[in-house]
C-alpha positions as a Markdown table, in Angstrom:
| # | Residue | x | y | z |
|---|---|---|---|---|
| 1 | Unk | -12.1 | -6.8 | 6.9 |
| 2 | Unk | -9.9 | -8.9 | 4.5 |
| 3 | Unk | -7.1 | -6.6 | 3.4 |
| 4 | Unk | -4.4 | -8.9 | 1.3 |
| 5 | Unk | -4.1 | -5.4 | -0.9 |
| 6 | Unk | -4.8 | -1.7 | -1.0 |
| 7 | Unk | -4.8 | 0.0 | -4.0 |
| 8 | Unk | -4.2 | 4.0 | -4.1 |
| 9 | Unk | -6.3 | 6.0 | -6.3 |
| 10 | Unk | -5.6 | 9.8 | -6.2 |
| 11 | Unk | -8.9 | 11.2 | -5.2 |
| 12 | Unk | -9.1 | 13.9 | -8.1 |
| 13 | Unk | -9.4 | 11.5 | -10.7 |
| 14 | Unk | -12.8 | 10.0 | -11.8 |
| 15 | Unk | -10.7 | 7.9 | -14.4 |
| 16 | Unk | -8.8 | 6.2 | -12.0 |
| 17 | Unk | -11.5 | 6.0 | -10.2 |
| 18 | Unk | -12.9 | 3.6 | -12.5 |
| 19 | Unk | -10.2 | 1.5 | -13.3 |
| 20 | Unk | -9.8 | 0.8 | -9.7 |
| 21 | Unk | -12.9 | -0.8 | -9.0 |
| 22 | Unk | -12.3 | -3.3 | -11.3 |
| 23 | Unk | -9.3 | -4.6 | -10.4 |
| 24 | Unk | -10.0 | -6.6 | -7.3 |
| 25 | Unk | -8.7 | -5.0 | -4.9 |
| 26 | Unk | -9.8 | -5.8 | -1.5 |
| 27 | Unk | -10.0 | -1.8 | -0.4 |
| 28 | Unk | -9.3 | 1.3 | -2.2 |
| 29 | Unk | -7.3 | 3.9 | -0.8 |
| 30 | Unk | -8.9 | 7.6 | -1.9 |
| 31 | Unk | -5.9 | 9.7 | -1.8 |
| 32 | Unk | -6.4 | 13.2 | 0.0 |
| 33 | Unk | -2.2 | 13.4 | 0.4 |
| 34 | Unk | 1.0 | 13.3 | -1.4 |
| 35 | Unk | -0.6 | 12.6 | -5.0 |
| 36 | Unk | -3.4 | 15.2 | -4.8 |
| 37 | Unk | -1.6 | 18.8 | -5.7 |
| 38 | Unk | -1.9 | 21.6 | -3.3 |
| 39 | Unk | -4.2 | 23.6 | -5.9 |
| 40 | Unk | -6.3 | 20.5 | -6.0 |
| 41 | Unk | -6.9 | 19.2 | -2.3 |
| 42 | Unk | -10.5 | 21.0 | -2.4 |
| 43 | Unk | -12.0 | 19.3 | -5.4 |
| 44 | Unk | -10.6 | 16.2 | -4.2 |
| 45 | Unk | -12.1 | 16.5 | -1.2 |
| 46 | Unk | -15.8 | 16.7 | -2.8 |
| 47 | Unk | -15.0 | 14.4 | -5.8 |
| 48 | Unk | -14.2 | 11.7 | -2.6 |
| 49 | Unk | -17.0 | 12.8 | -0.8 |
| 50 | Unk | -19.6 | 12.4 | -3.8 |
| 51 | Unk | -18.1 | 8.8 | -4.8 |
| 52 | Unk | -19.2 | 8.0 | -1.1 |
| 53 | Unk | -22.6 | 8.7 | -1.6 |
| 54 | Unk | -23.2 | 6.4 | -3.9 |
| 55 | Unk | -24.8 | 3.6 | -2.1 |
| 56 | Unk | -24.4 | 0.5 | -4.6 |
| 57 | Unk | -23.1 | -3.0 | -2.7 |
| 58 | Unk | -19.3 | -2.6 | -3.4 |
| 59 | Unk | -16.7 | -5.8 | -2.8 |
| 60 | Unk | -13.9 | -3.3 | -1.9 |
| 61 | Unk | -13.8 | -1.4 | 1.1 |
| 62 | Unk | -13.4 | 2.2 | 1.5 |
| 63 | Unk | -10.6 | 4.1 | 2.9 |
| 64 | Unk | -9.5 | 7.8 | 2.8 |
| 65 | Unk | -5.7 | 8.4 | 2.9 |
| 66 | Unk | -6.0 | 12.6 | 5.0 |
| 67 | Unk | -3.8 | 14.9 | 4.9 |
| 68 | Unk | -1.3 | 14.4 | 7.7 |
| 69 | Unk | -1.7 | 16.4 | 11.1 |
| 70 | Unk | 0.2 | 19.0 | 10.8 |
| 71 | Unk | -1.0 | 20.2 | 7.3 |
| 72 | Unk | -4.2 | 22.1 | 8.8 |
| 73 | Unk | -6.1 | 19.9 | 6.3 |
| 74 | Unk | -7.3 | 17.4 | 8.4 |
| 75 | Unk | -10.5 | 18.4 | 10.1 |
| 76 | Unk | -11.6 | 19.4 | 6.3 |
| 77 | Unk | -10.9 | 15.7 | 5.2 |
| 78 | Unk | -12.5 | 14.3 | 7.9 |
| 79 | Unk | -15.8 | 16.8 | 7.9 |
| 80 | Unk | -15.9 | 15.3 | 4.4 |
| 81 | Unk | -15.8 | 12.0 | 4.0 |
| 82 | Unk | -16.9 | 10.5 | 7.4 |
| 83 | Unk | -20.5 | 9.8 | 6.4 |
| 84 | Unk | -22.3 | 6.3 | 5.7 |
| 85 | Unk | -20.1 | 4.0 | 3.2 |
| 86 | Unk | -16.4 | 5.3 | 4.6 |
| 87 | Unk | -14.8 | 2.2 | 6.2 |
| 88 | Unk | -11.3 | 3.5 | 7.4 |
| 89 | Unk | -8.9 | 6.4 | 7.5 |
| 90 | Unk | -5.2 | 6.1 | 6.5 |
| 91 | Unk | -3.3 | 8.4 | 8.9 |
| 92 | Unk | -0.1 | 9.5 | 7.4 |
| 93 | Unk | 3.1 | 10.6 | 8.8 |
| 94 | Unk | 2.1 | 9.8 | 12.3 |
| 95 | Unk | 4.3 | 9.8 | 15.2 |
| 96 | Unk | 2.9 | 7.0 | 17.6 |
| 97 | Unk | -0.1 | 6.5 | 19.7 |
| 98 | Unk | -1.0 | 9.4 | 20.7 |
| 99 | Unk | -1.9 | 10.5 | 17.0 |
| 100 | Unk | -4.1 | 7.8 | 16.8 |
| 101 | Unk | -6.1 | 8.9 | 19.9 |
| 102 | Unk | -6.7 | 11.9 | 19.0 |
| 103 | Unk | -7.8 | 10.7 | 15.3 |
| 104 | Unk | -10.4 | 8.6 | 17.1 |
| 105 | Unk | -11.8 | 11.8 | 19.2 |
| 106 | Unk | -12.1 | 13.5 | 15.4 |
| 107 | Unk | -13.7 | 10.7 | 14.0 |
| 108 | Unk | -16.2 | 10.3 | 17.2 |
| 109 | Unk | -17.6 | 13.8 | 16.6 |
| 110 | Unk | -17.9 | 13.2 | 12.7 |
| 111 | Unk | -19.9 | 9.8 | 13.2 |
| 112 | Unk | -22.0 | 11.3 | 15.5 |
| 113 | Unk | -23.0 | 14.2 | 13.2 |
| 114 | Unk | -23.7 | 11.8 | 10.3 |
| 115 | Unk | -25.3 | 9.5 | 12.6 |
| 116 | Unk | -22.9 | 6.5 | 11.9 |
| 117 | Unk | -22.3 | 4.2 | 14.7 |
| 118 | Unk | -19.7 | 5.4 | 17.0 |
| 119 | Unk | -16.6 | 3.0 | 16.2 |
| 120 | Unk | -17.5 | 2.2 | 12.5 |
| 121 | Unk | -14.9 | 4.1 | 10.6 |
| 122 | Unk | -11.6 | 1.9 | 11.4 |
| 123 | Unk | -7.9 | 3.6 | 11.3 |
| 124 | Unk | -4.8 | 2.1 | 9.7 |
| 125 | Unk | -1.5 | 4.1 | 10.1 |
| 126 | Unk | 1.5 | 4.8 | 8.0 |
| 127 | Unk | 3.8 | 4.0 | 11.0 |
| 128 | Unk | 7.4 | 5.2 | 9.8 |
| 129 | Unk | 7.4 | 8.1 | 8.0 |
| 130 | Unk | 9.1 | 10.5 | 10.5 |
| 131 | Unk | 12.5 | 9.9 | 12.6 |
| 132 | Unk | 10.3 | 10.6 | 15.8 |
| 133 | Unk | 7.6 | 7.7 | 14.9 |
| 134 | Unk | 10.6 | 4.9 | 14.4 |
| 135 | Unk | 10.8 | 5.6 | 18.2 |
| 136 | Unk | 7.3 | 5.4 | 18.8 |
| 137 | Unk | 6.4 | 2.4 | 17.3 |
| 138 | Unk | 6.1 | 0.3 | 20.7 |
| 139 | Unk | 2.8 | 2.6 | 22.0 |
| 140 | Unk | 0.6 | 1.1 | 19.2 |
| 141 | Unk | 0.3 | -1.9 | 21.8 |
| 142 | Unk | -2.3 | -2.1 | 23.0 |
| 143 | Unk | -4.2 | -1.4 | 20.2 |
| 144 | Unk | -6.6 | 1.6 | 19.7 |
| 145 | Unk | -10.1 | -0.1 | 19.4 |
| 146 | Unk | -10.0 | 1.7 | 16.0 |
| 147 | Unk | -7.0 | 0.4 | 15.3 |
| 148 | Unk | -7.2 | -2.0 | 12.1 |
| 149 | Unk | -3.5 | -2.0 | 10.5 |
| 150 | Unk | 0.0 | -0.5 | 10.7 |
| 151 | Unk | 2.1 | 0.1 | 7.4 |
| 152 | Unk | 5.3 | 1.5 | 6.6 |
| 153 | Unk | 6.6 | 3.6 | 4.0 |
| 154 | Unk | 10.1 | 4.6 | 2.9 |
| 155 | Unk | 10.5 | 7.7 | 0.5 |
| 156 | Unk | 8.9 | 10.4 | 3.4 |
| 157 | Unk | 11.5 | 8.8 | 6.1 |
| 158 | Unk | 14.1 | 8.9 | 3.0 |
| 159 | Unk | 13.3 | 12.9 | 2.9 |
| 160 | Unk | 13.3 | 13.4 | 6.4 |
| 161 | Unk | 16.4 | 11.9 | 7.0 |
| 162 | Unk | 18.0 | 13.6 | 4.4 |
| 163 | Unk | 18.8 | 10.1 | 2.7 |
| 164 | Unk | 19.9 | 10.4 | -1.4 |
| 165 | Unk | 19.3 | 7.2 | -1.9 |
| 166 | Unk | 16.7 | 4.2 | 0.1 |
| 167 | Unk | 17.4 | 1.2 | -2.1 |
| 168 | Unk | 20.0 | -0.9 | -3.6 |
| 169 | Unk | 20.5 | -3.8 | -5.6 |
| 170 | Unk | 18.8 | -6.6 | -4.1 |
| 171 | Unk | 15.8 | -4.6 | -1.9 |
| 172 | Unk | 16.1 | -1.8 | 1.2 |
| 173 | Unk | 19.1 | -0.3 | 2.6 |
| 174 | Unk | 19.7 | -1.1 | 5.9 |
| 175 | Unk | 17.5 | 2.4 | 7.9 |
| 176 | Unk | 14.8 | 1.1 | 5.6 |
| 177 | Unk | 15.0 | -2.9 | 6.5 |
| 178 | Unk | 14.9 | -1.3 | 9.8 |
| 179 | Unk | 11.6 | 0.5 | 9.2 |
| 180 | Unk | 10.0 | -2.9 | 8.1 |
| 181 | Unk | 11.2 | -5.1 | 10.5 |
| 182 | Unk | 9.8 | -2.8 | 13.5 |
| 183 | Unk | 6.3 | -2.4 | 12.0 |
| 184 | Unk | 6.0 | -5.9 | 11.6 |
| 185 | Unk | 7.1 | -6.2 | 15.2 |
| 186 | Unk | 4.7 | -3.5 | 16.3 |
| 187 | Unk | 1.7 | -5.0 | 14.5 |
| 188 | Unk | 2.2 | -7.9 | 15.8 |
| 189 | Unk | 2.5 | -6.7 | 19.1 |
| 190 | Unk | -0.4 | -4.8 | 19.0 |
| 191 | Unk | -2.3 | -7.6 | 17.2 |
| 192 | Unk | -3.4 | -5.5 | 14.1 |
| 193 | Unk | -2.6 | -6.7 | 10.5 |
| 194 | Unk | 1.0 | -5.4 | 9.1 |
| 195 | Unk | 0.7 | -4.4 | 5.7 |
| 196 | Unk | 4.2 | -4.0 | 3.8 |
| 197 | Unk | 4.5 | -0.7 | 1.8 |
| 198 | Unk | 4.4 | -0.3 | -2.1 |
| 199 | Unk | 6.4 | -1.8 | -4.8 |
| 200 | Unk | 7.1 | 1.5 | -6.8 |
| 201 | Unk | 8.3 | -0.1 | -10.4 |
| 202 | Unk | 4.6 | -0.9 | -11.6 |
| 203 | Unk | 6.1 | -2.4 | -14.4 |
| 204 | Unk | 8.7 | -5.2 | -12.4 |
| 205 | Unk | 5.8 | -7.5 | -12.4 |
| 206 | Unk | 8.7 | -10.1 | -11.8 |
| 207 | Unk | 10.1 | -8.3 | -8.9 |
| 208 | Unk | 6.7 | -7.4 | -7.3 |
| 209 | Unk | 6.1 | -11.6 | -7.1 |
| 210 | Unk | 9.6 | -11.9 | -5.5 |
| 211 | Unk | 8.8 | -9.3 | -3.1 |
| 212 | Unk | 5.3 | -10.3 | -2.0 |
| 213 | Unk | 6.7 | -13.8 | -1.1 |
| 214 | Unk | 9.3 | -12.4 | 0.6 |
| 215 | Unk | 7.4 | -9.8 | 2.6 |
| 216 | Unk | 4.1 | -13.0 | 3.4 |
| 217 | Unk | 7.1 | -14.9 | 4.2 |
| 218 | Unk | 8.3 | -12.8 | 6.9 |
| 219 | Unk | 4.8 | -12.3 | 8.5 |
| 220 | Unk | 3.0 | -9.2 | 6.3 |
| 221 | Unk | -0.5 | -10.5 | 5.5 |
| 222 | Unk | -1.4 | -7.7 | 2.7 |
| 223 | Unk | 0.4 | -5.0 | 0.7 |
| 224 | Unk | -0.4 | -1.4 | -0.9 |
| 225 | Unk | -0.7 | -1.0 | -4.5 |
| 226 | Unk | -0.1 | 2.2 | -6.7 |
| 227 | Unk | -1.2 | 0.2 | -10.0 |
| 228 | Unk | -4.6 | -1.9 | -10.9 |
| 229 | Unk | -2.2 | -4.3 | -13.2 |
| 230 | Unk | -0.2 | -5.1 | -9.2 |
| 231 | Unk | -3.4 | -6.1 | -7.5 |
| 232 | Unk | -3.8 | -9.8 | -9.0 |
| 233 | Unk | -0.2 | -10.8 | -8.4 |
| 234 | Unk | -0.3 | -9.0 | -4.8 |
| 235 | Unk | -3.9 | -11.2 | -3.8 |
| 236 | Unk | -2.4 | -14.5 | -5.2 |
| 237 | Unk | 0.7 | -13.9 | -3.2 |
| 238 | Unk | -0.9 | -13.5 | 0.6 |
| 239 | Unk | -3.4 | -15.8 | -0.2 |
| 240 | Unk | -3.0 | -19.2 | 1.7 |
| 241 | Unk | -3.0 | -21.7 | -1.2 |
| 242 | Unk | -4.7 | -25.2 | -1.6 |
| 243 | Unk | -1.8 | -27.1 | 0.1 |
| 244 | Unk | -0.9 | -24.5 | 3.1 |
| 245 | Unk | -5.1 | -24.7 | 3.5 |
| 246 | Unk | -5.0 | -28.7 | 3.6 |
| 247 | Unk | -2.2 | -28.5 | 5.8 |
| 248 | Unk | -3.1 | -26.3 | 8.2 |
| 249 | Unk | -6.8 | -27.9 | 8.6 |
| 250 | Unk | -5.0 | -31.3 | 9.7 |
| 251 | Unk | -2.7 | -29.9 | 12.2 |
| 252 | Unk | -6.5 | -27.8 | 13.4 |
| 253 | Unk | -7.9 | -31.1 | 13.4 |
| 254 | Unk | -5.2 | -33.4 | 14.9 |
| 255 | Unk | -4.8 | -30.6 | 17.8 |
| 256 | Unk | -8.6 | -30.9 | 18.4 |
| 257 | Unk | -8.7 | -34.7 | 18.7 |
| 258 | Unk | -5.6 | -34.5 | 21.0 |
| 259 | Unk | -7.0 | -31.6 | 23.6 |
| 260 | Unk | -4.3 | -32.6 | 26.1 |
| 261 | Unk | -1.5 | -33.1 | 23.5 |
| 262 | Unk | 1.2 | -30.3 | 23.2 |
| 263 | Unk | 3.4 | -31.5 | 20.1 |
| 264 | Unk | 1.9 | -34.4 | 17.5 |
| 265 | Unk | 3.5 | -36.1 | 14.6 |
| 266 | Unk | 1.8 | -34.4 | 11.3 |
| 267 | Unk | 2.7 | -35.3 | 7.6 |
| 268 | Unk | 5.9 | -36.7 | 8.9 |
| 269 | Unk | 7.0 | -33.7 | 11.3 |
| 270 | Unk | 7.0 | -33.0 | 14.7 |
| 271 | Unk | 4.6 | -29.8 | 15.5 |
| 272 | Unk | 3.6 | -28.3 | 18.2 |
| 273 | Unk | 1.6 | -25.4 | 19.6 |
| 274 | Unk | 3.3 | -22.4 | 17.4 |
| 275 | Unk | 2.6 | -24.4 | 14.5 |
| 276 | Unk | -1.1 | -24.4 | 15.9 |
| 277 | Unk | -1.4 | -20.9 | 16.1 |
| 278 | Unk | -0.1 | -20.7 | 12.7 |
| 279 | Unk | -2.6 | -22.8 | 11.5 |
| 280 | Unk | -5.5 | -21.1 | 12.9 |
| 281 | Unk | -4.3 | -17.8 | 11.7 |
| 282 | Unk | -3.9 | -19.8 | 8.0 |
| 283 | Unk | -7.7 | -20.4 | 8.4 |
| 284 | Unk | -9.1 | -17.4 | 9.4 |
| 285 | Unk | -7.5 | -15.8 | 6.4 |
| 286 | Unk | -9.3 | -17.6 | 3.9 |
């Protein structure tokens, strides 16, 4: 499942709807949550559920961001859209493992009803949206078997914390750099992709590119979108280009004709088995 970006799409809206599935986004996200209003979560629900049965060859995947666990939503959601064509769940406001076992209990019973295979519907998890889940963020490793991506998100840990501001000139303040840095570290513990939150100013265009290098970068392999017109500028971005390819193919290569070697001499630097691993990830992304 290739996931360089996510784009939201509040699940009420057959306009946006639309425009979404032309913009190449590698999944969209069918929102259930925060842009759905409370009057609304009903006809969401079937609006989502009827786009699902439509079973025309899509290039996107499918995901379902649900109402968070302690909304009493969430058996609804699920009852709803876990049928043939869902591909994952986005769990919000979730406060560790534990969460994400039960989720894959829910989802059991609901693929078994619609006669899915058990396992099909994967799980990716907004990992830092309450003070109790920035402590948590260690049980993700190991992974859930469901378990596809951790994300992070900064204006529901902004509210919880009581925060009146989460950014600055210049990026993050420093509670929020803090979110980020630990997904990333808890993705890559747990050996799931980490997928860097949203860039809210659709408009920044210029700062959205900054942003996206920064956050590839770091480690991030894909990003969530809230506009169609940030989806080409996100895939460029976490997409390996011709040179990083070429590159990492010849230190692939080298390593292969040198089984027993543990650091060779490539494009006139010394590389060794990080750079490896590096590569190989470099090549499966393509």
């Amino acid at each position: 499942m290739r996931l360089r970006s996510l784009l939201f799409v509040p699940g009420d809206s057959e306009r946006k709807f639309a425009k979404a599935q032309a913009s190449g986004a590698d999944a969209l996200i069918l929102d259930l949550e925060d842009s759905v209003a409370p009057s609304q979560k009903a006809a969401a629900r079937a609006h989502v559920a009827s786009l699902l049965e439509n079973r025309e060859p899509r290039g996107w995947s499918f995901f379902v961001r649900i109402n968070a666990l302690d909304t009493g939503l969430t058996l609804d959601d699920l009852a709803a859209v876990v049928k043939p064509g869902l591909d994952g769940v986005l769990v919000p406001k979730a406060n560790g493992a534990e969460d994400i076992t039960r989720f894959g209990h829910y989802l059991e019973a609901f693929e078994t009803r619609a006669a899915m295979p058990v396992g099909s519907v994967r799980i990716a998890v907004v990992a830092t949206e309450t003070a109790k889940a920035m402590f948590a963020l260690h049980t993700y490793a190991p992974a859930h078997p469901r378990l596809a991506a951790l994300t992070w998100g900064g204006e529901d840990l902004a509210a919880a914390l009581g925060a009146t501001e989460n950014r600055e000139a210049g990026g993050w303040t420093f509670p929020y750099q803090v979110a980020r840095t630990q997904c990333l570290f808890a993705a890559a513990a747990a050996e799931v992709m980490p997928i860097d939150t949203i860039h809210a100013d659709f408009l920044d265009t210029e700062g959205l590119e900054l942003d996206c290098r920064r956050s590839r970068r770091d480690g991030f392999l894909g990003r969530m979108a809230i506009h169609p017109d940030q989806v080409a500028t996100i895939n460029r971005c976490y997409s390996p280009s011709e040179a990083e390819i070429a590159h990492a193919r010849r230190i692939v290569e080298a390593f292969a004709a040198n089984p027993g070697a543990g650091t060779l001499g490539i494009d006139g630097k010394m590389v060794d088995i990080p750079h490896l691993k590096a590569a190989q990830k470099t090549l499966a992304s393509i």
